[in-house]
N, CA and C atoms as a LAMMPS dump frame, in Angstrom:
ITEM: TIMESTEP
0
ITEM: NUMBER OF ATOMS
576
ITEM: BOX BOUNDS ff ff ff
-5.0000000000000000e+02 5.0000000000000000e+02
-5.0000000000000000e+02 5.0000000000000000e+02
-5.0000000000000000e+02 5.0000000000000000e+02
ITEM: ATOMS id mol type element x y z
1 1 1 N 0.811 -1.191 0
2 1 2 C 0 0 0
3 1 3 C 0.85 1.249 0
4 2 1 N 0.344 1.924 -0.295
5 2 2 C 0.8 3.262 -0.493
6 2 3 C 1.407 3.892 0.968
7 3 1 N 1.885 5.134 0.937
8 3 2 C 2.552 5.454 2.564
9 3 3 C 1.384 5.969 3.433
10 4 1 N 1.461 5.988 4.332
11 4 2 C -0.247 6.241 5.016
12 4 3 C -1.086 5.684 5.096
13 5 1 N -1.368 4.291 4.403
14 5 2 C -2.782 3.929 4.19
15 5 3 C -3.275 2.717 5.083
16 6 1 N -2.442 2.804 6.276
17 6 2 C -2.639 1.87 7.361
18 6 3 C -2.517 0.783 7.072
19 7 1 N -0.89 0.235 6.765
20 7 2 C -0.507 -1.278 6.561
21 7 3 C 0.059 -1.543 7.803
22 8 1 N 0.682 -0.686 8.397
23 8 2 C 1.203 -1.679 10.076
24 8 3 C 0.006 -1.891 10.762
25 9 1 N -0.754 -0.913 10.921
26 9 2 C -2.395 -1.335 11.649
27 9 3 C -2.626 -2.545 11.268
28 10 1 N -2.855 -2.772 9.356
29 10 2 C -3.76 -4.138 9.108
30 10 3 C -2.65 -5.186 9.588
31 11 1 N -1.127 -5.13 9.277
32 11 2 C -0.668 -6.305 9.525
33 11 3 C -0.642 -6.639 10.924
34 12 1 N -0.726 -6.013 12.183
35 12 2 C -0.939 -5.971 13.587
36 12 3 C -2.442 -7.118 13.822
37 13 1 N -3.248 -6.374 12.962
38 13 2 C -4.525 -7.241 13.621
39 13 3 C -4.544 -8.318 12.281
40 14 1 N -3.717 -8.449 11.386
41 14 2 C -4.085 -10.11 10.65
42 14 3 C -2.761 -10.686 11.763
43 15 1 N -2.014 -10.499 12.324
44 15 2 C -0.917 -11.064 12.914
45 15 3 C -1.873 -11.261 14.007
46 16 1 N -3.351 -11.009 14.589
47 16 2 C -3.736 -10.979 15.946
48 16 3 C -4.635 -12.248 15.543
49 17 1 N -5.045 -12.242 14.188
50 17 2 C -6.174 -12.764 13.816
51 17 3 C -5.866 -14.201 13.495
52 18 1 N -4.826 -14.576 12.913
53 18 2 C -4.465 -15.716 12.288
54 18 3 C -3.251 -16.342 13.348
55 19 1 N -2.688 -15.607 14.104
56 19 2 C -1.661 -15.945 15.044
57 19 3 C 0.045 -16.277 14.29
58 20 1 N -0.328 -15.999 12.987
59 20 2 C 1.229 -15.129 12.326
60 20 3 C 2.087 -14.18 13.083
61 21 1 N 3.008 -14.294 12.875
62 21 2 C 4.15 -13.426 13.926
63 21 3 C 4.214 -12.213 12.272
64 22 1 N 4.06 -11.252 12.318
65 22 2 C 4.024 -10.292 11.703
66 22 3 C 5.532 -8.958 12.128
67 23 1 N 5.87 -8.429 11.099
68 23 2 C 7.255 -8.323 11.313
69 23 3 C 7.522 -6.386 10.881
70 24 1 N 7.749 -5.705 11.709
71 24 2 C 7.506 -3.953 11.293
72 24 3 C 8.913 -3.845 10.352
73 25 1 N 8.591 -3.636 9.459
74 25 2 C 9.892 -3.186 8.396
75 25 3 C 10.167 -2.223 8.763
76 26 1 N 9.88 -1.512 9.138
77 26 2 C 10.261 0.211 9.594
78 26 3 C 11.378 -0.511 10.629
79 27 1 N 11.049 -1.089 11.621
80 27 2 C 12.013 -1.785 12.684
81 27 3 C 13.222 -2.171 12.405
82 28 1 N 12.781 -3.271 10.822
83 28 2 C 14.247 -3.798 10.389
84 28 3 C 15.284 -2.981 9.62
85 29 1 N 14.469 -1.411 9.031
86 29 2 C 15.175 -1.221 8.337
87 29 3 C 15.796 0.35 8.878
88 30 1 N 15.712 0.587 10.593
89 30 2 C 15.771 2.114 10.837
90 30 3 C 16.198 1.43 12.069
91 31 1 N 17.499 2.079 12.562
92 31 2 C 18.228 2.157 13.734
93 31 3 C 18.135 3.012 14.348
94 32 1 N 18.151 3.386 15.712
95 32 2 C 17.842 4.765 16.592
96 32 3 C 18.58 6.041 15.82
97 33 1 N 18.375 7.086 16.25
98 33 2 C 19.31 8.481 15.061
99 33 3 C 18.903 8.288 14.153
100 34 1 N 17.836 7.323 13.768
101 34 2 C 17.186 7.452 12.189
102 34 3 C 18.401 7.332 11.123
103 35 1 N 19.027 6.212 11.541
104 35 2 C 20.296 5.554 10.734
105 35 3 C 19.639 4.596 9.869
106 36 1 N 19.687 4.452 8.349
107 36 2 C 18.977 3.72 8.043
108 36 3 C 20.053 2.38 8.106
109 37 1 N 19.753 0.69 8.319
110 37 2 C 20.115 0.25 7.94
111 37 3 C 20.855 -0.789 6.524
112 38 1 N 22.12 -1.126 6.144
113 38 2 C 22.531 -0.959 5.126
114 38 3 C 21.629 -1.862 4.193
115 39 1 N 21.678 -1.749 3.112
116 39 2 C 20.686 -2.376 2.469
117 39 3 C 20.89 -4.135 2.706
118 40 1 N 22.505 -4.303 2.583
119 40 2 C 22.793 -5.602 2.685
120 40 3 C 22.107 -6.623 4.004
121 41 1 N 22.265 -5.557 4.765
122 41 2 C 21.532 -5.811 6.337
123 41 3 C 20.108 -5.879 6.017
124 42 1 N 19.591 -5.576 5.857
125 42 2 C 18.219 -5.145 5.123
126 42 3 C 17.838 -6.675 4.537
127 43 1 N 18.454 -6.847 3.387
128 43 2 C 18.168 -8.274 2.956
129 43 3 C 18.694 -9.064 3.565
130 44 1 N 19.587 -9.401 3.984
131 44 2 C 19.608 -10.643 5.298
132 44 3 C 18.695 -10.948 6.035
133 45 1 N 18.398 -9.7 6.216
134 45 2 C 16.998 -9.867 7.94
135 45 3 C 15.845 -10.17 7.523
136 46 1 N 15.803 -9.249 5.993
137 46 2 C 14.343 -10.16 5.538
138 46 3 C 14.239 -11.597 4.734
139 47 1 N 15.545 -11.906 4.357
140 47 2 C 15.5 -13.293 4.416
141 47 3 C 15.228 -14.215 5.12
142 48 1 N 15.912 -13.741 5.969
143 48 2 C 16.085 -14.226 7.108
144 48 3 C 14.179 -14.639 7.472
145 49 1 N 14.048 -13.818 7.657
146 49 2 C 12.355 -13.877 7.942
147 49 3 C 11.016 -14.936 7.134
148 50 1 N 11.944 -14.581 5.453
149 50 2 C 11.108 -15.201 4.431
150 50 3 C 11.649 -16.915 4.573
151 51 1 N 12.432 -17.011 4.755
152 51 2 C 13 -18.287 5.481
153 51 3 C 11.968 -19.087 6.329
154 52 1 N 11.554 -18.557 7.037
155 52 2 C 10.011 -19.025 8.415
156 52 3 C 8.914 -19.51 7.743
157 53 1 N 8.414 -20.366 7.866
158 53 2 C 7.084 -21.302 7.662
159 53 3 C 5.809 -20.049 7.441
160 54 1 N 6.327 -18.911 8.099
161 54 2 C 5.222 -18.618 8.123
162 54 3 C 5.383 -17.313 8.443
163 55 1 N 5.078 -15.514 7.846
164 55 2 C 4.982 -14.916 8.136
165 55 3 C 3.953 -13.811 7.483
166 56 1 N 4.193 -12.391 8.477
167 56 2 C 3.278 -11.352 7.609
168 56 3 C 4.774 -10.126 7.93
169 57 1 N 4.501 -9.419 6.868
170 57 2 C 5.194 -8.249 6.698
171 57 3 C 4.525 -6.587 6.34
172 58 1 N 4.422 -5.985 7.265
173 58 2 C 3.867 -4.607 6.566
174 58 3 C 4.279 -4.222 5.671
175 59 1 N 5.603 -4.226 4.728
176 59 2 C 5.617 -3.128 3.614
177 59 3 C 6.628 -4.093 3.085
178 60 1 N 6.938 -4.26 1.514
179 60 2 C 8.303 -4.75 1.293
180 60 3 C 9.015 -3.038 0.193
181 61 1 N 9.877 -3.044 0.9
182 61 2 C 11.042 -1.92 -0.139
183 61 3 C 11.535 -2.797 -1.338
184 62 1 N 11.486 -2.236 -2.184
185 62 2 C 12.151 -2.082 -4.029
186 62 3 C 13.117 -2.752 -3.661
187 63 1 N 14.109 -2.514 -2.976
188 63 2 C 15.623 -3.204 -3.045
189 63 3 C 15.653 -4.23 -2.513
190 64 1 N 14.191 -4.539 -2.232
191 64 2 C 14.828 -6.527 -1.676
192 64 3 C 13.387 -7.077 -1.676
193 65 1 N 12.705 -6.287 -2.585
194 65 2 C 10.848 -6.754 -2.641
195 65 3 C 10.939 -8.299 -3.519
196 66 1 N 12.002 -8.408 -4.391
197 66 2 C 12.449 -9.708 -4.838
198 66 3 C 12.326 -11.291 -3.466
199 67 1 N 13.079 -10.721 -2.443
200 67 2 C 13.007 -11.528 -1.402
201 67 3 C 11.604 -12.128 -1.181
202 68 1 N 10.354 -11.451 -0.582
203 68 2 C 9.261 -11.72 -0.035
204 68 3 C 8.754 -12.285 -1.198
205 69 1 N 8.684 -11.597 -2.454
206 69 2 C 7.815 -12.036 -3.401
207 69 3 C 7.878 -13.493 -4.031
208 70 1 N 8.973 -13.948 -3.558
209 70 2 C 9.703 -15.726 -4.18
210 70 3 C 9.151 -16.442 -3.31
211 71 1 N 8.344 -16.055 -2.053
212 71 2 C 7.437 -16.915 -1.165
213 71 3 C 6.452 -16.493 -0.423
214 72 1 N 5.98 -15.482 -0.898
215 72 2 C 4.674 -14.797 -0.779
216 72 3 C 3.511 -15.964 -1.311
217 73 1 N 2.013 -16.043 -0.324
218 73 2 C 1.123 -16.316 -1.035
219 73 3 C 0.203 -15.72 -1.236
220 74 1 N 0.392 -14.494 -0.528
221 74 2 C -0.957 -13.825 -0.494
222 74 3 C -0.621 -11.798 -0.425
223 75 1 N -0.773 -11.057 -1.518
224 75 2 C -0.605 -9.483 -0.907
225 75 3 C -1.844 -9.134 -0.588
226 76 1 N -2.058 -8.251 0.47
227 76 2 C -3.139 -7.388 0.654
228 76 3 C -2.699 -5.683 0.146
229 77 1 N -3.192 -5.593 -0.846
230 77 2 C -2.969 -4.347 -1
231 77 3 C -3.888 -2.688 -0.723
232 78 1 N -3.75 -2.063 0.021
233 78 2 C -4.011 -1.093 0.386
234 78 3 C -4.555 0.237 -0.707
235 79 1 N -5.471 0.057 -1.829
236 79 2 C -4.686 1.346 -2.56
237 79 3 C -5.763 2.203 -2.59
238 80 1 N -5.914 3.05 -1.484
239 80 2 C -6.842 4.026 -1.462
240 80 3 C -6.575 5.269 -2.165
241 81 1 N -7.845 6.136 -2.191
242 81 2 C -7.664 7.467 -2.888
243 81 3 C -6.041 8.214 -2.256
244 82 1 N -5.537 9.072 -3.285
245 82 2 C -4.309 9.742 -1.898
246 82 3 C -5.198 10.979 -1.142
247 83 1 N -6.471 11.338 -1.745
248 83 2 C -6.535 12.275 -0.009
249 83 3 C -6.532 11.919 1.058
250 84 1 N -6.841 9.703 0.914
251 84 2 C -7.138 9.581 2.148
252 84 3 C -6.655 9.33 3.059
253 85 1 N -5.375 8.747 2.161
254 85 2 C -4.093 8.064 2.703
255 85 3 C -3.332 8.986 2.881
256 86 1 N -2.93 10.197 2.453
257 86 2 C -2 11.61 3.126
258 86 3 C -2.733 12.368 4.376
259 87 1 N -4.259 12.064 4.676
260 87 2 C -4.799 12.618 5.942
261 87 3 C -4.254 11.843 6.496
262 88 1 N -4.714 10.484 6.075
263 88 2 C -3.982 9.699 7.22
264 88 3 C -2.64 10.003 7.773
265 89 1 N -1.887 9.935 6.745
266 89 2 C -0.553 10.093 7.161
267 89 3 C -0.327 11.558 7.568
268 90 1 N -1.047 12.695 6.994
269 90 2 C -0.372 14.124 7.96
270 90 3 C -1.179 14.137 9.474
271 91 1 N -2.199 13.215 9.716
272 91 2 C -2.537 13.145 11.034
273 91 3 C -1.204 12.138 12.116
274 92 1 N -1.143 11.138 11.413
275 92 2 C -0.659 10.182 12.332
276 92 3 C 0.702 11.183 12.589
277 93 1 N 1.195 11.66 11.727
278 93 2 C 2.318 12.667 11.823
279 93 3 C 2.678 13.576 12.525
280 94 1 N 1.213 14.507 12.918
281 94 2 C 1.752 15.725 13.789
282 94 3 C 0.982 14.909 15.509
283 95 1 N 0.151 13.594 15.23
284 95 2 C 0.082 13.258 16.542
285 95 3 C 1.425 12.626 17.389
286 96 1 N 2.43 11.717 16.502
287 96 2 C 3.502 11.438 17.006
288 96 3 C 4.347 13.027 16.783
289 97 1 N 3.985 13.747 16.491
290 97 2 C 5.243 14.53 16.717
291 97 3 C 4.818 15.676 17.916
292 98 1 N 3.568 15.999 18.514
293 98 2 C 2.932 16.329 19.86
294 98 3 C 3.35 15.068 20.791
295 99 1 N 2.616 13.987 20.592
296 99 2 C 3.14 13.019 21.618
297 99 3 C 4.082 12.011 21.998
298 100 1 N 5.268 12.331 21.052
299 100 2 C 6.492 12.376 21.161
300 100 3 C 6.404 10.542 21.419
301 101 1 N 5.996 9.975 20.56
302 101 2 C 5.706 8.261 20.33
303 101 3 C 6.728 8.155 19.927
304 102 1 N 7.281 6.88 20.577
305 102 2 C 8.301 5.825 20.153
306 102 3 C 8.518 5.134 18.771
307 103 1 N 9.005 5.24 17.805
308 103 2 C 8.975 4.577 16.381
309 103 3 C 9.877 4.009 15.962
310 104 1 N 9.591 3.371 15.289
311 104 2 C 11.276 2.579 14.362
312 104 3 C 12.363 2.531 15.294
313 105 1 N 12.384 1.489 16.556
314 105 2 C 13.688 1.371 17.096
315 105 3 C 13.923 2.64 17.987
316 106 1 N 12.79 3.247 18.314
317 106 2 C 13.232 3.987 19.508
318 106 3 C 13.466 5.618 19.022
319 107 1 N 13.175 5.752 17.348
320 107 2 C 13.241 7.235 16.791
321 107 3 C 11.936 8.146 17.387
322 108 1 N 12.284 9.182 17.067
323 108 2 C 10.89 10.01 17.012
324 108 3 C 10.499 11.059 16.071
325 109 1 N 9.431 11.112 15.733
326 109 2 C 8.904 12.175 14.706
327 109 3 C 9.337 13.634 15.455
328 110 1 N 9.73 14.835 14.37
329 110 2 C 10.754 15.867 14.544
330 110 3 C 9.863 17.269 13.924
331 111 1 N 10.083 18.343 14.269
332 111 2 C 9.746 18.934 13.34
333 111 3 C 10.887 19.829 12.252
334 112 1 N 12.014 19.147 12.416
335 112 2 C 13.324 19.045 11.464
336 112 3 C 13.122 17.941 10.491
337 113 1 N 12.433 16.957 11.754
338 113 2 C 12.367 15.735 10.177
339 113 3 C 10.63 15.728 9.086
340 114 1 N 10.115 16.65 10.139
341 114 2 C 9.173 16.692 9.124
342 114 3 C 8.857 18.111 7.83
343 115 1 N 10.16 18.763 7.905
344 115 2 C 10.411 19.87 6.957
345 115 3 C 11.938 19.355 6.418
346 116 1 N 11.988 17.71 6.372
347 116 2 C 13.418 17.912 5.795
348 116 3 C 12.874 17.369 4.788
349 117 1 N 13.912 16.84 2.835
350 117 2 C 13.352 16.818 1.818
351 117 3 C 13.044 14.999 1.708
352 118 1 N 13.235 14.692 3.256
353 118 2 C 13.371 12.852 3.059
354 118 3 C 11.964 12.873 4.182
355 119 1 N 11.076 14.128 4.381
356 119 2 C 9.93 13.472 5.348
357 119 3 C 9.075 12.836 4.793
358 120 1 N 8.118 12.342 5.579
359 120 2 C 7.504 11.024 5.226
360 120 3 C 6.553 11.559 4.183
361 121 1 N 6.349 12.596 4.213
362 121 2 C 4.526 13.338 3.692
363 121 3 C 5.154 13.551 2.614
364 122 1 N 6.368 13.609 2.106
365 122 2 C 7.289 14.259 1.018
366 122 3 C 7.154 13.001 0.738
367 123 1 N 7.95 12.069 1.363
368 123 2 C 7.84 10.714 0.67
369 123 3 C 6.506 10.074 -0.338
370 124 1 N 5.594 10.225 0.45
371 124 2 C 4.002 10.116 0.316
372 124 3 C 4.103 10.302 -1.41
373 125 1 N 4.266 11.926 -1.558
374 125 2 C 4.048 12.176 -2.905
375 125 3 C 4.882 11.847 -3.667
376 126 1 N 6.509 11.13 -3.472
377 126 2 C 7.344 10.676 -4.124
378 126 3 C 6.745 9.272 -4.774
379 127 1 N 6.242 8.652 -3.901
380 127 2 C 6.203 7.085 -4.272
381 127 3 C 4.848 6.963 -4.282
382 128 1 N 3.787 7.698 -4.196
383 128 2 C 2.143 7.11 -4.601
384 128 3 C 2.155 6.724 -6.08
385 129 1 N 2.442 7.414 -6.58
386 129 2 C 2.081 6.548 -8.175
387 129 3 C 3.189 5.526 -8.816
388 130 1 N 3.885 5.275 -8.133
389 130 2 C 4.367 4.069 -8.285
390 130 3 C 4.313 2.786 -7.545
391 131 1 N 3.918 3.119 -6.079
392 131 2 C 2.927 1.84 -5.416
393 131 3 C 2.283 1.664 -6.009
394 132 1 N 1.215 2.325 -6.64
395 132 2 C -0.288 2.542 -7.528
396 132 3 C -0.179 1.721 -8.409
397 133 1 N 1.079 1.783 -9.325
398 133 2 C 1.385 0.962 -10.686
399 133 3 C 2.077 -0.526 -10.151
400 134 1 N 2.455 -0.824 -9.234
401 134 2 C 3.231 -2.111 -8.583
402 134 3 C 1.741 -2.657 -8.286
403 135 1 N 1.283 -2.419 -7.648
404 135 2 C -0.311 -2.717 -6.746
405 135 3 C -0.894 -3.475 -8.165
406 136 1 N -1.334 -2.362 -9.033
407 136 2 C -2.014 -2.693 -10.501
408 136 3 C -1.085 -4.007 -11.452
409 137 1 N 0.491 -3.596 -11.104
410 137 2 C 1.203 -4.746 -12.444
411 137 3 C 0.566 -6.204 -11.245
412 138 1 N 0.637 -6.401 -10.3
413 138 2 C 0.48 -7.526 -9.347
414 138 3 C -0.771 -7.888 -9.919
415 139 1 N -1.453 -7.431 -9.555
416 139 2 C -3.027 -7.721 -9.286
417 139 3 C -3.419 -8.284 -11.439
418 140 1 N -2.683 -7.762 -12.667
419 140 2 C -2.592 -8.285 -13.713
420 140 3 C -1.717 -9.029 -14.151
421 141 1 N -0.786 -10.006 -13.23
422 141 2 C 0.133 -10.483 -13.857
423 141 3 C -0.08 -11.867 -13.033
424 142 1 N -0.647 -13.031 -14.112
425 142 2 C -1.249 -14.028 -13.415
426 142 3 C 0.022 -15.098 -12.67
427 143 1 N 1.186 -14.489 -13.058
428 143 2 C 2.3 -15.039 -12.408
429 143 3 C 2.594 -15.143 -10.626
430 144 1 N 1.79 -13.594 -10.769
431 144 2 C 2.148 -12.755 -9.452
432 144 3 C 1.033 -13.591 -8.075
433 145 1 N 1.903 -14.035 -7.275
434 145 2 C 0.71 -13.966 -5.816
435 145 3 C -0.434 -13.192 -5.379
436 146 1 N -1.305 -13.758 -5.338
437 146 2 C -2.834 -13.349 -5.336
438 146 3 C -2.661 -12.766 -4.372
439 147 1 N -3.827 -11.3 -5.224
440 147 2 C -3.644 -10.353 -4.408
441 147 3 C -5.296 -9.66 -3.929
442 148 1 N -5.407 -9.482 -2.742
443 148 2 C -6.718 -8.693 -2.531
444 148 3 C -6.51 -6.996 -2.349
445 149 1 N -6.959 -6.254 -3.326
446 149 2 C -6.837 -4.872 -3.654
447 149 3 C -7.8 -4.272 -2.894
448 150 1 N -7.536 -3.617 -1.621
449 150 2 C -8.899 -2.498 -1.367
450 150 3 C -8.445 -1.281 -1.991
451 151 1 N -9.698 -0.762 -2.728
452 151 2 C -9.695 0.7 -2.915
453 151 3 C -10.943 1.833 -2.035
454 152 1 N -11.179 0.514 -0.588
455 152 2 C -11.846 1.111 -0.038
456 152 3 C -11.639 1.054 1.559
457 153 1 N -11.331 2.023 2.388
458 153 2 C -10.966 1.37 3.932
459 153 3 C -12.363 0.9 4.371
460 154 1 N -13.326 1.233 4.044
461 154 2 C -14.601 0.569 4.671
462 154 3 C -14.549 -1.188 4.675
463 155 1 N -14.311 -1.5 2.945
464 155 2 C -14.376 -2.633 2.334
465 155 3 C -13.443 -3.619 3.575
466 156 1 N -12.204 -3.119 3.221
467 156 2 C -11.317 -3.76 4.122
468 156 3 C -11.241 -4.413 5.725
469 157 1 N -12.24 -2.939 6.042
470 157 2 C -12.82 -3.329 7.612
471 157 3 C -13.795 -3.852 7.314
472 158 1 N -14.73 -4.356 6.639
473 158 2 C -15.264 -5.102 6.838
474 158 3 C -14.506 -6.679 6.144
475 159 1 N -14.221 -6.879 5.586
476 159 2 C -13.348 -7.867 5.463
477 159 3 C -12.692 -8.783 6.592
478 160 1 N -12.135 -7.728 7.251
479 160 2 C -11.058 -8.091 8.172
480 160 3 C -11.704 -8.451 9.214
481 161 1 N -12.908 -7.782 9.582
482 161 2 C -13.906 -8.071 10.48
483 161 3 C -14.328 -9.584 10.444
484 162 1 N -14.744 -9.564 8.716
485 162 2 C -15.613 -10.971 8.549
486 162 3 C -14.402 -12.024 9.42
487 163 1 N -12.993 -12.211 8.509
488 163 2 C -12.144 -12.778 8.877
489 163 3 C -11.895 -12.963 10.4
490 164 1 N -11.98 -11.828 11.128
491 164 2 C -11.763 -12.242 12.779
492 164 3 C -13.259 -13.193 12.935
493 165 1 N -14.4 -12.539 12.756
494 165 2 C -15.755 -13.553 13.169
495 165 3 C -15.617 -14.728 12.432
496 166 1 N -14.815 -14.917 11.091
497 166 2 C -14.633 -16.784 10.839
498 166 3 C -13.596 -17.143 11.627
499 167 1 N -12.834 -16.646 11.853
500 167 2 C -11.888 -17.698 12.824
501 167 3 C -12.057 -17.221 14.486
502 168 1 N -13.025 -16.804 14.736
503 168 2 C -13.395 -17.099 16.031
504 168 3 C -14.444 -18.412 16.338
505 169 1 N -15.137 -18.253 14.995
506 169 2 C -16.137 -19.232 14.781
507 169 3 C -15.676 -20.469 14.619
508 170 1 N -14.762 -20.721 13.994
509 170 2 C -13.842 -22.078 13.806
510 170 3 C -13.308 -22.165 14.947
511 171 1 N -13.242 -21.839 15.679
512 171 2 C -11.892 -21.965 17.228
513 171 3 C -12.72 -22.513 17.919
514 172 1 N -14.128 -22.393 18.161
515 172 2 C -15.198 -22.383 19.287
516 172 3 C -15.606 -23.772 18.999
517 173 1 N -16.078 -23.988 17.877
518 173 2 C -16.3 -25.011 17.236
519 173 3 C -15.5 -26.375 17.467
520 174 1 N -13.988 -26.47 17.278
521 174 2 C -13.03 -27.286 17.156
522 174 3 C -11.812 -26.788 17.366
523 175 1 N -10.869 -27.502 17.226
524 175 2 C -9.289 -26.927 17.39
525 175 3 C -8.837 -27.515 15.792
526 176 1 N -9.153 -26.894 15.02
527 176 2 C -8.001 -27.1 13.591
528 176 3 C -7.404 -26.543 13.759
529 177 1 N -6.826 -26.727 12.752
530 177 2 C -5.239 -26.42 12.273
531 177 3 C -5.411 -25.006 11.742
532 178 1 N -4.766 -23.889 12.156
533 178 2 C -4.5 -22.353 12.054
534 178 3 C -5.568 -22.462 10.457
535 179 1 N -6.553 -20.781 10.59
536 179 2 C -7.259 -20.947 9.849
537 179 3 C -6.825 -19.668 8.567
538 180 1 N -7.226 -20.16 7.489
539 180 2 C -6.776 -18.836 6.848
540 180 3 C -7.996 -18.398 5.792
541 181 1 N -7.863 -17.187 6.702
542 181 2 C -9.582 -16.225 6.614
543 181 3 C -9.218 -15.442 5.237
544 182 1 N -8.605 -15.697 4.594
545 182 2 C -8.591 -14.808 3.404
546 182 3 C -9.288 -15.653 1.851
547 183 1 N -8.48 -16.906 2.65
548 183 2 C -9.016 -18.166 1.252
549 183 3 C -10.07 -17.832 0.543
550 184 1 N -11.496 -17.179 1.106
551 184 2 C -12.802 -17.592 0.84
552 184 3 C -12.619 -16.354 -0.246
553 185 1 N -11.869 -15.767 -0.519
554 185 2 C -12.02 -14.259 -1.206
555 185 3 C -10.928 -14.743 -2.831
556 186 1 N -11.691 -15.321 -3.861
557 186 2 C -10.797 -16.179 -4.944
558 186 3 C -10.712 -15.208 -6.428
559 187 1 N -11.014 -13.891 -6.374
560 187 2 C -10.625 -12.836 -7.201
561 187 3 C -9.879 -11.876 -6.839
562 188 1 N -8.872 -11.768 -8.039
563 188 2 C -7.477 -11.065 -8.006
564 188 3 C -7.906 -9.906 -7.422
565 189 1 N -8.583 -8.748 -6.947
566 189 2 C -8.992 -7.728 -6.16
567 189 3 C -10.334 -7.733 -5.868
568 190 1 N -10.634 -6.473 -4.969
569 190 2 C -11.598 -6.464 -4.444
570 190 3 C -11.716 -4.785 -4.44
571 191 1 N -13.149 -4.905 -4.677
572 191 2 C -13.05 -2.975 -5.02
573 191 3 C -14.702 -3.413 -4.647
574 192 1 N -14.847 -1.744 -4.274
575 192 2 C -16.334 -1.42 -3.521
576 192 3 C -17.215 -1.511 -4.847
């Protein structure tokens, strides 16, 4: 998804929902002082990760999106309008930068880093239309791991909703084997 459009949120509660260990890229890839880590480091760790039986990842970066995608089965993609996803993001922005929240390894939102030419809201407009076009080549390229496209946050919450009420419903019921609430959804996106 695009920057803003609440992918650590969704991967938090499918990591709550399915009992996947879900993994903050921001974490792996930002050292305290907002040092980024080296790229090489970068792909190790997410190998490292894609390695595991089993995971979720909020975001994959260009320089090692090769990694996840060789054992990916499933993207959820995020691709809302950008007014909605830059509110999002200039809210979540000036609330961590009033309440001085903990991020990426212990950084914090600045108001140096949010007038410098690498802030996030800058970022936002750097890379929306090219998430936009990655999101779209996925979702047409029958090669690519199936992907569920919201172009709606409603859609999604309700989705995600359904998904927590089926696998609460399966749990109560019996003890199978970890359930996966996305299966039932068998077209390449999903749009309102």
């Amino acid at each position: 998804g695009v920057t803003g459009s609440g992918k650590t949120v969704l991967a938090a509660r499918l990591a709550e929902i399915t009992g996947i260990e879900w993994h903050s890229v921001d974490d792996l890839t930002w050292e305290p002082g907002w040092v980024e880590v080296p790229s090489d480091e970068q792909r190790r760790r997410i190998q490292q990760i894609c390695h595991t039986p089993e995971w979720i990842l909020d975001t994959a970066y260009g320089k090692w999106l090769d990694l996840p995608l060789r054992h990916t089965q499933l993207i959820i993609a995020l691709d809302y309008p950008r007014w909605f996803s830059l509110q999002r993001l200039v809210r979540r922005t000036m609330t961590r930068l009033f309440d001085r929240q903990l991020i990426c390894n212990g950084n914090r939102e600045s108001l140096r880093g949010l007038f410098s030419r690498d802030a996030i809201i800058v970022w936002h407009f750097r890379s929306f239309n090219r998430k936009r076009q990655r999101i779209l080549q996925w979702c047409n390229d029958p090669a690519a791991p199936h992907v569920l496209r919201f172009t709606s946050f409603s859609v999604a919450r309700t989705v995600v909703r359904a998904a927590r009420l089926s696998v609460r419903a399966n749990r109560s019921l019996s003890s199978p084997p970890r359930q996966r609430p996305f299966s039932q959804y068998p077209s390449r996106f999903i749009q309102p």
